[in-house]
C-alpha positions as CSV (number, residue, x, y, z in Angstrom):
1,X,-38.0,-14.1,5.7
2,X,-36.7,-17.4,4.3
3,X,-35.1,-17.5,1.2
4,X,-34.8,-21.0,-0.7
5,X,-31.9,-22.3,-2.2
6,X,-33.1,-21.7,-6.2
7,X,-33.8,-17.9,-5.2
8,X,-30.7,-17.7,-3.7
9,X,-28.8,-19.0,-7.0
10,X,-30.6,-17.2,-9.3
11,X,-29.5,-13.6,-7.2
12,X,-26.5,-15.0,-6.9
13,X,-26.0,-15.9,-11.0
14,X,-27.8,-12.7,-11.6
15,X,-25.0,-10.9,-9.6
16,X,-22.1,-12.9,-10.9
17,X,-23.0,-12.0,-14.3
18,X,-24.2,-8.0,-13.5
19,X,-20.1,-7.8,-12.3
20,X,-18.6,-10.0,-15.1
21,X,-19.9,-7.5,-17.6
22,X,-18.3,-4.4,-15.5
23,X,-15.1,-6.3,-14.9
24,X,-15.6,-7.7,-11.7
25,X,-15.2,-10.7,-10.2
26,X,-17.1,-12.5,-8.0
27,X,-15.6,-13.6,-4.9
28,X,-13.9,-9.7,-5.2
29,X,-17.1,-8.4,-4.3
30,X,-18.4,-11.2,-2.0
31,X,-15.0,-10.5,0.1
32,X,-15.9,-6.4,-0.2
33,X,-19.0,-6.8,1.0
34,X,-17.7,-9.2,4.3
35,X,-15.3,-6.0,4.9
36,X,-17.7,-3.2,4.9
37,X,-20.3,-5.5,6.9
38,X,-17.5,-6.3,9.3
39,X,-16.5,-2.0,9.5
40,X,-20.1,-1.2,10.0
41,X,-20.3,-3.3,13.0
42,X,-17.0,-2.8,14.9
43,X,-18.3,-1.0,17.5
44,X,-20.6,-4.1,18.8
45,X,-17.3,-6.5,17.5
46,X,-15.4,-4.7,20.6
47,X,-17.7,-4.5,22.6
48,X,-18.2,-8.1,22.6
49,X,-14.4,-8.8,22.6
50,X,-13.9,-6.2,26.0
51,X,-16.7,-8.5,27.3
52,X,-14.8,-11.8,26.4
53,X,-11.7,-10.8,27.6
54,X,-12.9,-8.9,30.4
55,X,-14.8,-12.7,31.7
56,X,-10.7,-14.0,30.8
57,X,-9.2,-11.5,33.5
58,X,-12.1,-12.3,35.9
59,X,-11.2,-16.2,35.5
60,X,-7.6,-15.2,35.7
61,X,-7.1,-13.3,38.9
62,X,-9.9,-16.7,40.2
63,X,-6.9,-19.0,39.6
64,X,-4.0,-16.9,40.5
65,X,-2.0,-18.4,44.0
66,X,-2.6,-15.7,47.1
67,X,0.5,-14.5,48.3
68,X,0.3,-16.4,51.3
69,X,0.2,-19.8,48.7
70,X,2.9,-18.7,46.6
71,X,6.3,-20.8,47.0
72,X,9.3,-18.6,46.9
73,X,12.2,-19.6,45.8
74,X,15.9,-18.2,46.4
75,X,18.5,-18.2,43.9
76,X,21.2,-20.4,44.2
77,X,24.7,-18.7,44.5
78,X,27.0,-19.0,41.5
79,X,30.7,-19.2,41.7
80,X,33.1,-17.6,40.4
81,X,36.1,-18.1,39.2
82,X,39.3,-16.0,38.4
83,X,41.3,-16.6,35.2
């Protein structure tokens, strides 16, 4: 379903003034309803992060040296001095 732009302003200034009169503002109940949209799909939020990061690890351990390509490196002996 497609709404157009005029139906959409006249909910929307319908709803604006339906909170004004109880106190409300606005954007305080625009942001609201993000939150409990947001809470009410967490579980498929996750699951789509543990997807993207689990693609990140895969890439990760692609680009990692073998050992046999690693370059070691010894450390370099300090001196020391006595006071």
């Amino acid at each position: 379903m497609t709404i157009s732009q005029k139906e959409l302003k006249k909910s929307k200034d319908l709803v604006e003034k339906l909170l004004k009169v109880n106190g409300n503002k606005y954007n305080d109940w625009l942001h609201q309803q993000h939150q409990e949209f947001i809470e009410e799909n967490q579980d498929l939020i996750l699951q789509a992060l543990s997807a993207f990061t689990g693609q990140e690890e895969e890439e990760e351990e692609k680009s990692e040296p073998k050992v046999a390509e690693q370059v070691s490196v010894r450390p370099q002996s300090i001196p020391v001095t006595q006071n």
